[in-house]
TORNUFI-516334 format. One record per residue (C-alpha): residue number from 1; residue in one letter; x, y, z. Coordinates in steps of 0.1 Angstrom, whole numbers. Layout:
N
@num:NUM | residuo:a | xx:X | yy:Y | zz:Z
...
This chain:
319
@num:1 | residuo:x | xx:214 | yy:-101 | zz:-106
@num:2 | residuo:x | xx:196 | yy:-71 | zz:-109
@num:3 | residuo:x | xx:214 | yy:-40 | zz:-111
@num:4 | residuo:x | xx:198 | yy:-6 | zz:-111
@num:5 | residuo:x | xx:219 | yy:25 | zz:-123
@num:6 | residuo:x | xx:210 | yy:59 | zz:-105
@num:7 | residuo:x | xx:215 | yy:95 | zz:-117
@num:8 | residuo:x | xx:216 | yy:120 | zz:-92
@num:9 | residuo:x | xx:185 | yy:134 | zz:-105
@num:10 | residuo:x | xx:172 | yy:95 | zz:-104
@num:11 | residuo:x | xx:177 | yy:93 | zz:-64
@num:12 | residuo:x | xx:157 | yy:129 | zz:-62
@num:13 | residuo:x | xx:126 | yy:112 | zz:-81
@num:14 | residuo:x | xx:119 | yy:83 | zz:-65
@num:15 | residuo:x | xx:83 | yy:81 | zz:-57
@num:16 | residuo:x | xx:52 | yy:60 | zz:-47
@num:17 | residuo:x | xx:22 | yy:51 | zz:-67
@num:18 | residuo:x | xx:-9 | yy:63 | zz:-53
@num:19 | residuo:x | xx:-29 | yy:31 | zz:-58
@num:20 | residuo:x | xx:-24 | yy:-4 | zz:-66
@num:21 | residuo:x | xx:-38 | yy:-14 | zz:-105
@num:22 | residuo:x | xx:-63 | yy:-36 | zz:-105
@num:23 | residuo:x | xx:-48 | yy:-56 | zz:-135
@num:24 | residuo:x | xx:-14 | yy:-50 | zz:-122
@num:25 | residuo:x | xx:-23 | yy:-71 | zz:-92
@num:26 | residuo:x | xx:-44 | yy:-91 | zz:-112
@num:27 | residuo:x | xx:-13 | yy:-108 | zz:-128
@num:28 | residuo:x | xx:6 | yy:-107 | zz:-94
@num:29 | residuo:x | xx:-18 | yy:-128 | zz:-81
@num:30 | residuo:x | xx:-19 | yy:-156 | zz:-110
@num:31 | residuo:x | xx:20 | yy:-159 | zz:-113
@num:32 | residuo:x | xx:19 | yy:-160 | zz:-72
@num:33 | residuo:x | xx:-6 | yy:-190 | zz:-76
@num:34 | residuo:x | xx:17 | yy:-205 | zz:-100
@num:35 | residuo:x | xx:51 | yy:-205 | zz:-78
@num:36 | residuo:x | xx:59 | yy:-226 | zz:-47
@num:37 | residuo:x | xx:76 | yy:-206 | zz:-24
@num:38 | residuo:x | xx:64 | yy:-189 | zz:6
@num:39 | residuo:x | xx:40 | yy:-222 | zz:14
@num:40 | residuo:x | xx:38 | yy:-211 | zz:52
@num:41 | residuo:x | xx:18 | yy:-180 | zz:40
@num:42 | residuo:x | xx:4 | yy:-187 | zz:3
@num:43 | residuo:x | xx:-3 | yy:-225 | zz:9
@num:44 | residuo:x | xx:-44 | yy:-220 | zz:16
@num:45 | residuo:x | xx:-43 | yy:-194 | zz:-8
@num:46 | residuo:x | xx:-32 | yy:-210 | zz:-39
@num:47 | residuo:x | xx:-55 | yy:-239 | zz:-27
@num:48 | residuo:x | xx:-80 | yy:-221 | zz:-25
@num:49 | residuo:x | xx:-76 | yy:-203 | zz:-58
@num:50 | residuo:x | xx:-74 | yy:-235 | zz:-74
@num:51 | residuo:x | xx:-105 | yy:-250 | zz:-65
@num:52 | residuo:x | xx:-126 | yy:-215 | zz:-75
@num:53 | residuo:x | xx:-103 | yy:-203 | zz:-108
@num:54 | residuo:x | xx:-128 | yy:-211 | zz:-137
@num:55 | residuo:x | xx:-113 | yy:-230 | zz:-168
@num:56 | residuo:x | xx:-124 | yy:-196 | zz:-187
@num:57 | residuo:x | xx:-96 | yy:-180 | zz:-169
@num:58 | residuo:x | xx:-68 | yy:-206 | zz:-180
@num:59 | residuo:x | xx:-57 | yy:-186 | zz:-214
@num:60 | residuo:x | xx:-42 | yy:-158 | zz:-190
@num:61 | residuo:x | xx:-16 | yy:-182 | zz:-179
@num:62 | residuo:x | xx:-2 | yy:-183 | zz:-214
@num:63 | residuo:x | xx:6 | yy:-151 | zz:-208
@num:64 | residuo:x | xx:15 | yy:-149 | zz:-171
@num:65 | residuo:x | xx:46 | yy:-174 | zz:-163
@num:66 | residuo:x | xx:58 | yy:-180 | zz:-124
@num:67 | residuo:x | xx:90 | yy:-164 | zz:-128
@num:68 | residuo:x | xx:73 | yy:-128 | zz:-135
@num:69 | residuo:x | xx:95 | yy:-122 | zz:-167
@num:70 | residuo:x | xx:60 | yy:-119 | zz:-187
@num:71 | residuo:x | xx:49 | yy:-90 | zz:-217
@num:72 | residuo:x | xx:33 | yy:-60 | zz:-199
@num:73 | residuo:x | xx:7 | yy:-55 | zz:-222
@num:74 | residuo:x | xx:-14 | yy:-77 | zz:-201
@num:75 | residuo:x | xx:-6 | yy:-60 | zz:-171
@num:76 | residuo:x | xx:-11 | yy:-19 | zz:-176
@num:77 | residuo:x | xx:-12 | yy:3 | zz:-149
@num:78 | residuo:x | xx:-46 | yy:16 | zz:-150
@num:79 | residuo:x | xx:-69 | yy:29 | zz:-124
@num:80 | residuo:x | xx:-97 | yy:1 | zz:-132
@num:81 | residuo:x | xx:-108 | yy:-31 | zz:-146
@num:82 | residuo:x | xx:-126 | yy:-10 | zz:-177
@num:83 | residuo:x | xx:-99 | yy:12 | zz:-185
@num:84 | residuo:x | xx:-73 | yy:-13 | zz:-182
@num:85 | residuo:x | xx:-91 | yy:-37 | zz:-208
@num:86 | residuo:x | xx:-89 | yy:-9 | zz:-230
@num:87 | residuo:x | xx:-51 | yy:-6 | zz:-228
@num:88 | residuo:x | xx:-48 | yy:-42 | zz:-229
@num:89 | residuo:x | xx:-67 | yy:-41 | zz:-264
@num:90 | residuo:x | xx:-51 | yy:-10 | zz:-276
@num:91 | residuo:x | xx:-15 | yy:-31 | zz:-270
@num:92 | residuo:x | xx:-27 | yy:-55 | zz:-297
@num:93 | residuo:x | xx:-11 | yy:-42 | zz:-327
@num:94 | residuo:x | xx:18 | yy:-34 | zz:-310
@num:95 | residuo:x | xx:30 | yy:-70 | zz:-299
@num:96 | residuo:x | xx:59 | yy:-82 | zz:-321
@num:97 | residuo:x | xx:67 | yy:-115 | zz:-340
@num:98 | residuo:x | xx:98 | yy:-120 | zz:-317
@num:99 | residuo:x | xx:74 | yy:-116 | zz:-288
@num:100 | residuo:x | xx:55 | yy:-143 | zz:-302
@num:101 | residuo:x | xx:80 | yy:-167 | zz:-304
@num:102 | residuo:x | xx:93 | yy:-161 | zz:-267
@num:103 | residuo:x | xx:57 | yy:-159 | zz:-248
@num:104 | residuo:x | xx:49 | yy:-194 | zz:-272
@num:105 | residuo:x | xx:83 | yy:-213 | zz:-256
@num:106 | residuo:x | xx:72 | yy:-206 | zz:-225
@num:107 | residuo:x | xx:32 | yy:-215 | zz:-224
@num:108 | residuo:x | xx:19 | yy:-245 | zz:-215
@num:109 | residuo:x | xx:-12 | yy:-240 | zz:-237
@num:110 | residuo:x | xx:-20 | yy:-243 | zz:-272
@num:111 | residuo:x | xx:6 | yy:-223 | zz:-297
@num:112 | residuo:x | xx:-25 | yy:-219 | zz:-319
@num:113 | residuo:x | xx:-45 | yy:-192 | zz:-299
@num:114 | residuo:x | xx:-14 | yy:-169 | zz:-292
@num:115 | residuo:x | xx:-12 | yy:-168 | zz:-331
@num:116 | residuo:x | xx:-47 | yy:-162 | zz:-331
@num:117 | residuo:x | xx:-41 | yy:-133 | zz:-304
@num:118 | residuo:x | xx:-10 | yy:-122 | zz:-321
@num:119 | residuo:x | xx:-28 | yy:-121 | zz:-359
@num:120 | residuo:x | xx:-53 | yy:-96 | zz:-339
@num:121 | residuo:x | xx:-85 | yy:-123 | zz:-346
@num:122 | residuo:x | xx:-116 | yy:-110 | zz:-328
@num:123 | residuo:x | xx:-122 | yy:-140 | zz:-312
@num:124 | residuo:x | xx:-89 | yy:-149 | zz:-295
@num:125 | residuo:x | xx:-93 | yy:-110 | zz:-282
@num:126 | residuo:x | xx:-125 | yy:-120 | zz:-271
@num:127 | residuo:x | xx:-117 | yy:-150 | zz:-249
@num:128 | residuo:x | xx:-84 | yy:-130 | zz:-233
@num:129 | residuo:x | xx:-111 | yy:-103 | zz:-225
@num:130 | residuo:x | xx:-136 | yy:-125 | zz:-206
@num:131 | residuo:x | xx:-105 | yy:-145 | zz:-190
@num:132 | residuo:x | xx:-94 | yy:-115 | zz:-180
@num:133 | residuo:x | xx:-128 | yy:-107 | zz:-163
@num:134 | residuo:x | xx:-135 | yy:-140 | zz:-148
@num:135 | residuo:x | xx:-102 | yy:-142 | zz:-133
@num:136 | residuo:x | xx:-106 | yy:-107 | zz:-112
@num:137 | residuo:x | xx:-142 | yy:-117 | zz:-101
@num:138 | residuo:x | xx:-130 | yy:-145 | zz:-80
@num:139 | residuo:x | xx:-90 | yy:-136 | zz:-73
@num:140 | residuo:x | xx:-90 | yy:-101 | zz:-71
@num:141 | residuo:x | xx:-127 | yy:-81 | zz:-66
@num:142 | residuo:x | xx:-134 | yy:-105 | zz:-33
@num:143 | residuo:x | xx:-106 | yy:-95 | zz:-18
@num:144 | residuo:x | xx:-99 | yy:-57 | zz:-31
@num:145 | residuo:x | xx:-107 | yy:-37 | zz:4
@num:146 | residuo:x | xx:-75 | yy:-64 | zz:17
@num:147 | residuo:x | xx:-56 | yy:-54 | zz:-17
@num:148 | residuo:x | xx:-55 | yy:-21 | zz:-8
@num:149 | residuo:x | xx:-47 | yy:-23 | zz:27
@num:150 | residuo:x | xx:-17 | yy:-38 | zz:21
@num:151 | residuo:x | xx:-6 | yy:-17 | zz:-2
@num:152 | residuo:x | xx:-14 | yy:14 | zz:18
@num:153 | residuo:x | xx:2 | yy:-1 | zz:49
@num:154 | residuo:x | xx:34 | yy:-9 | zz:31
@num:155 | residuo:x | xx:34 | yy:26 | zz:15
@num:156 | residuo:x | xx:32 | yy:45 | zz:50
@num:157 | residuo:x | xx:59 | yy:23 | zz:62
@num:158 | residuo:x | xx:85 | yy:31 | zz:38
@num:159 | residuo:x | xx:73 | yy:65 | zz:35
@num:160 | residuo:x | xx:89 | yy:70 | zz:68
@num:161 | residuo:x | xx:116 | yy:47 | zz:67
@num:162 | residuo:x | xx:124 | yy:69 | zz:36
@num:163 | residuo:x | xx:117 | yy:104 | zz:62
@num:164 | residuo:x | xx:141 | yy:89 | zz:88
@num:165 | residuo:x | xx:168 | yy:72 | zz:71
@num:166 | residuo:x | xx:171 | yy:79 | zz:37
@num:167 | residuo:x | xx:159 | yy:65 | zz:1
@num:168 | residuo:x | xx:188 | yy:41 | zz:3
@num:169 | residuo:x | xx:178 | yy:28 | zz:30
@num:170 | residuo:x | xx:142 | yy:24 | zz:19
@num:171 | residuo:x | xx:151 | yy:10 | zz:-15
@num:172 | residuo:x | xx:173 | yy:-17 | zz:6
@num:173 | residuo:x | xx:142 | yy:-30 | zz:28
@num:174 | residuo:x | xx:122 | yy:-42 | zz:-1
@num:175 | residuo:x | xx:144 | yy:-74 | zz:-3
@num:176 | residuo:x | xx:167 | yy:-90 | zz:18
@num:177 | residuo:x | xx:189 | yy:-97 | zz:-14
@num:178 | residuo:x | xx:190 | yy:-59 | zz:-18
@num:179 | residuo:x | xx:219 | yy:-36 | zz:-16
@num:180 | residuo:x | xx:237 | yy:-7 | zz:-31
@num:181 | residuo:x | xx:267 | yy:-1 | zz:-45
@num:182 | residuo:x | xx:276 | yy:36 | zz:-52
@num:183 | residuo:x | xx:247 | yy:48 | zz:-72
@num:184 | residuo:x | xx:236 | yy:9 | zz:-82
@num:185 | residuo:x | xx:209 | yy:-4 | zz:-67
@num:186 | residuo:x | xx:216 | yy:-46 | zz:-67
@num:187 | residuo:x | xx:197 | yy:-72 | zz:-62
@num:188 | residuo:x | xx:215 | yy:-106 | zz:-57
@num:189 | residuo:x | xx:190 | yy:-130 | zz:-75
@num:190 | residuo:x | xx:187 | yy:-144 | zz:-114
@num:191 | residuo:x | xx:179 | yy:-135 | zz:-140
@num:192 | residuo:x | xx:204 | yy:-110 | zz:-149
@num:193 | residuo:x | xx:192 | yy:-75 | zz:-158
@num:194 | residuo:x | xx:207 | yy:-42 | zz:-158
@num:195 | residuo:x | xx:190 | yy:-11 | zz:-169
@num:196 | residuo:x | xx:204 | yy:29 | zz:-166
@num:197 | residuo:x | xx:172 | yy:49 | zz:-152
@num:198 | residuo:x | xx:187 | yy:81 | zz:-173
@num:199 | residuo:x | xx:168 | yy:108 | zz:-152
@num:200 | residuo:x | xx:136 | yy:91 | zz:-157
@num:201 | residuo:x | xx:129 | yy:81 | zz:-120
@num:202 | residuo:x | xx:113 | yy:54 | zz:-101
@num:203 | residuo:x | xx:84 | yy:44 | zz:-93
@num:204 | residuo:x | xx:77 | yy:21 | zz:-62
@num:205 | residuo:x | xx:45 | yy:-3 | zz:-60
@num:206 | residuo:x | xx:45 | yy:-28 | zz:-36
@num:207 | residuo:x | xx:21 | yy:-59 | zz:-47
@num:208 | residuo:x | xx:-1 | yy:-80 | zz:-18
@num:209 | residuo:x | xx:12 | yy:-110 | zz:-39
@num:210 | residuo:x | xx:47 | yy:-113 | zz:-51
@num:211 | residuo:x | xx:69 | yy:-133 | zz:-39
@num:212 | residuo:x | xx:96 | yy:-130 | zz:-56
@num:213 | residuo:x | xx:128 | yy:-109 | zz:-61
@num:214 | residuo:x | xx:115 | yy:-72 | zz:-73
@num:215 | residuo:x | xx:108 | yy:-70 | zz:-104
@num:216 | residuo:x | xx:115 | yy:-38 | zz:-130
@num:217 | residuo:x | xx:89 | yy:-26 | zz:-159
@num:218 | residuo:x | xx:95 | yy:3 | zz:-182
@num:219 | residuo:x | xx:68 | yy:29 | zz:-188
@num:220 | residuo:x | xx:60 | yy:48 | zz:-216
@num:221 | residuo:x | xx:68 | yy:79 | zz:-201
@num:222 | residuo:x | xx:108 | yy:70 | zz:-197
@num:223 | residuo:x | xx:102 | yy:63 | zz:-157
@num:224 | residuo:x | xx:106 | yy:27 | zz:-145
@num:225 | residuo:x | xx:83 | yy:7 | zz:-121
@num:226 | residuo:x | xx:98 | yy:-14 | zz:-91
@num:227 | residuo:x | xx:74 | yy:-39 | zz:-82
@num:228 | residuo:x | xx:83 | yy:-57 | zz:-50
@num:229 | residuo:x | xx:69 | yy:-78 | zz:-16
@num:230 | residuo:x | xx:44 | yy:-57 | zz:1
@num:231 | residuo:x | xx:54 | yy:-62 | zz:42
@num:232 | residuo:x | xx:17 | yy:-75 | zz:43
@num:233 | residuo:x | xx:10 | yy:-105 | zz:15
@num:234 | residuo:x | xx:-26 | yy:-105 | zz:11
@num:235 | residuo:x | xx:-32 | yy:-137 | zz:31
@num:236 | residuo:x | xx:-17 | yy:-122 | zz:61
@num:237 | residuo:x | xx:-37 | yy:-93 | zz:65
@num:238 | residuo:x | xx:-65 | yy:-97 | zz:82
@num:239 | residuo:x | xx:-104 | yy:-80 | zz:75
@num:240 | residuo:x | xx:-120 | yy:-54 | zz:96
@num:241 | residuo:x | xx:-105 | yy:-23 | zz:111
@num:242 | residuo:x | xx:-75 | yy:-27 | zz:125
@num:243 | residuo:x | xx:-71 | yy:-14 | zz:161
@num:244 | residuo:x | xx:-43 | yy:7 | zz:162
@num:245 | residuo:x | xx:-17 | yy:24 | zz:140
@num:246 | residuo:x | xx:5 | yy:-7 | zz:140
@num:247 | residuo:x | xx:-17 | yy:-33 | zz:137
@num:248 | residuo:x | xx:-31 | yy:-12 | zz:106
@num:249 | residuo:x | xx:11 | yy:-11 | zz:91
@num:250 | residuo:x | xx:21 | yy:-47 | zz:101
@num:251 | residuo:x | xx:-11 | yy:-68 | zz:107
@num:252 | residuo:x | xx:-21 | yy:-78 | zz:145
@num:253 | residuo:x | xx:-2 | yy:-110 | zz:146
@num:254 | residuo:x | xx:27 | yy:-95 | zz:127
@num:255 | residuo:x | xx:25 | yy:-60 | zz:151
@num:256 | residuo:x | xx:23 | yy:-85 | zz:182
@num:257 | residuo:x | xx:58 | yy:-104 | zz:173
@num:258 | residuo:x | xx:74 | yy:-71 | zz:172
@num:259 | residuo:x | xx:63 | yy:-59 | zz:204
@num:260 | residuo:x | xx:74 | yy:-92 | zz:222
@num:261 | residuo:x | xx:105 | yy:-88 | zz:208
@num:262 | residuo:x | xx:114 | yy:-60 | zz:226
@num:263 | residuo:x | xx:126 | yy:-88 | zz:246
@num:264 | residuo:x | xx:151 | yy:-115 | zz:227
@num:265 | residuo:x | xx:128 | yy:-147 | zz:219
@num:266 | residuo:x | xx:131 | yy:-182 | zz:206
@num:267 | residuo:x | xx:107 | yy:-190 | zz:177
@num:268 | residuo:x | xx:96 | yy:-215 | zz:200
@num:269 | residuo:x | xx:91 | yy:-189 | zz:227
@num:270 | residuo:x | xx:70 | yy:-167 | zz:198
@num:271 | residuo:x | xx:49 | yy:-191 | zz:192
@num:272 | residuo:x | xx:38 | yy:-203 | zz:222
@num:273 | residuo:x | xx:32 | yy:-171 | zz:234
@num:274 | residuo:x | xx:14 | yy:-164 | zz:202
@num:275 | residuo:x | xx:-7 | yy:-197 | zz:198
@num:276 | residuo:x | xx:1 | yy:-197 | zz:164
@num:277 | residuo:x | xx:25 | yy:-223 | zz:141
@num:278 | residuo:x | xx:65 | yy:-226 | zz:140
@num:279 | residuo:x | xx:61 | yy:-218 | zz:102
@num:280 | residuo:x | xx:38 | yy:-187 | zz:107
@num:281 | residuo:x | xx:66 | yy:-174 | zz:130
@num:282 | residuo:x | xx:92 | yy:-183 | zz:109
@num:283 | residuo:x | xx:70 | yy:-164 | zz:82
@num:284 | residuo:x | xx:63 | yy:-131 | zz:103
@num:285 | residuo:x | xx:102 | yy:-127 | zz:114
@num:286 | residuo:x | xx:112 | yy:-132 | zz:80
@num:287 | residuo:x | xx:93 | yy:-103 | zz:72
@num:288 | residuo:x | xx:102 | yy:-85 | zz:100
@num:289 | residuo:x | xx:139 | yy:-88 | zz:93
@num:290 | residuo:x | xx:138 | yy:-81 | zz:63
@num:291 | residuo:x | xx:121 | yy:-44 | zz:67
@num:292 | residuo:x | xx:152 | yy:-41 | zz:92
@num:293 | residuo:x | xx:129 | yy:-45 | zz:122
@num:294 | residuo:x | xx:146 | yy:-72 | zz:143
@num:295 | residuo:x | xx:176 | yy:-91 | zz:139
@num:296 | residuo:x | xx:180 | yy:-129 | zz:144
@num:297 | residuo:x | xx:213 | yy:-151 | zz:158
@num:298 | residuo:x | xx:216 | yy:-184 | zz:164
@num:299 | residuo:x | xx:225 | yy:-201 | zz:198
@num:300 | residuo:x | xx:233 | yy:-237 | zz:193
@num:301 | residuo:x | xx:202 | yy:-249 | zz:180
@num:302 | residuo:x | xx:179 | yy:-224 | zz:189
@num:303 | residuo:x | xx:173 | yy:-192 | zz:165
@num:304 | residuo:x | xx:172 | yy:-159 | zz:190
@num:305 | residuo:x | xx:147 | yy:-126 | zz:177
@num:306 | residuo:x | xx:153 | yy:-94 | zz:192
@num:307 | residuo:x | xx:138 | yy:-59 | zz:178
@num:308 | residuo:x | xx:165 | yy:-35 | zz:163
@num:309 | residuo:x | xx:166 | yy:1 | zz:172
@num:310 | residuo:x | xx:141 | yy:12 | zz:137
@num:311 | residuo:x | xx:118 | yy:-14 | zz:153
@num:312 | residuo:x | xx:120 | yy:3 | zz:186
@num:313 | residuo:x | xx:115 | yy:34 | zz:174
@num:314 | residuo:x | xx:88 | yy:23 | zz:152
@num:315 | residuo:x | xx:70 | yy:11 | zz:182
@num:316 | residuo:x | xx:74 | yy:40 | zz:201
@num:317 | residuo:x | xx:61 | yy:60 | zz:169
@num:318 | residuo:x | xx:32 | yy:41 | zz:170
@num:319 | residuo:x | xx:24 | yy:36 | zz:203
């Protein structure tokens, strides 16, 4: 489980990152195209990433393992692919022989060259530099416009989710294995990890491809990061402007579910009115539910969605 402890002062400096990292997303996307969950969504993707991921990129996945429980040096926070190389280098003599041995037991490639990395030899520098490169050419610069959007979708959403009902409530939608209790933000999932914020704050950044349980970095400033699902994964949302305010928060499939479930609706009923597949349905109204946007019952066998009152009046917002 992950627990989160809050100060007072914590739940008063909770805020959002501007912009997603370039690098930050970078890694996202290589552990996402690592894992097997969300298939409905991420099933083309991670295809397609396979077929186009250059064997020059293969060293980063030493590094990155599916599980997201990887260093950070790898991963900085920095406004673009230039400036984060330079953190990434500048790291170097800062990793640790017990950092070593952990990132080693976990990587399916050669032990040798994460010596080589670790004993700071140019070369081994060198090729996690132009992995580095290759891999955001073809996962990550293609697609950046889509990165963003999905970010800044996610971002206005919970900014007013935070307006209307509160940054518990907020922090609660980023999971549907989230909750609080007292001042502890939980998360129901493994590993186990507990950390005391201390009045350093929080940071939110939603990521356009994790897929996992949120996941909590430290940053050299004493504030924490809280990366988590963005409402929009990045093969969901679709290119071109989007035509009105929520098609631009939720995508125009995603925006169209909601707005039929003003009504209660079988998944069969949703997709048939939708032309699209059972398992994209069940995909959107996972989502859905888990922002706290509709609710879903069973009925025998079939599985009822109907919009909740914050989806009604998100509809009405953006209507």
């Amino acid at each position: 489980m992950l627990r989160v402890q809050f100060t007072a002062e914590d739940l008063l400096n909770v805020t959002f990152a501007s912009e997603p990292p370039p690098l930050v997303e970078l890694s996202m996307a290589l552990i996402a195209w690592q894992r097997v969950d969300e298939q409905a969504v991420f099933g083309r993707w991670r295809s397609r990433i396979s077929r186009e991921l250059p064997d020059r990129a293969r060293p980063l996945l030493d590094l990155l393992r599916p599980d997201g429980d990887n260093l950070q040096f790898v991963e900085p926070a920095a406004r673009s692919l230039e400036e984060g190389l330079a953190a990434v280098r500048d790291a170097g003599p800062l990793l640790t022989a017990e950092q070593l041995h952990r990132t080693a037991a976990r990587a399916p490639g050669r032990a040798s060259w994460l010596r080589a990395l670790w004993g700071q030899d140019r070369e081994a520098w060198d090729q996690l530099d132009g992995a580095i490169r290759c891999a955001y050419e073809v996962v990550v610069a293609p697609r950046w416009p889509q990165i963003r959007q999905s970010f800044r979708a996610d971002v206005a959403w919970r900014t007013r989710l935070l307006g209307a009902h509160g940054i518990k409530a907020c922090l609660a939608s980023v999971h549907p294995a989230a909750a609080w209790s007292d001042t502890v933000f939980e998360v129901g999932l493994p590993p186990d990890y507990e950390v005391r914020l201390g009045g350093g704050g929080l940071v939110l950044m939603p990521s356009a491809f994790w897929t996992g349980r949120p996941l909590l970095a430290a940053r050299p400033d004493g504030s924490h990061v809280l990366h988590y699902p963005a409402m929009s994964p990045l093969p969901l949302v679709e290119p071109g402007r989007a035509e009105g305010a929520l098609d631009a928060l939720l995508g125009r499939t995603r925006a169209a579910v909601l707005q039929l479930l003003i009504e209660q609706r079988t998944t069969s009923e949703l997709a048939r009115d939708l032309d699209i597949s059972l398992p994209s349905v069940s995909e959107h109204t996972r989502t859905l539910r888990a922002a706290g946007l509709i609710t879903t019952a069973r009925d025998g066998k079939a599985v009822l969605h109907s919009a909740t009152g914050l989806g009604v009046d998100l509809l009405h917002s953006t209507g």
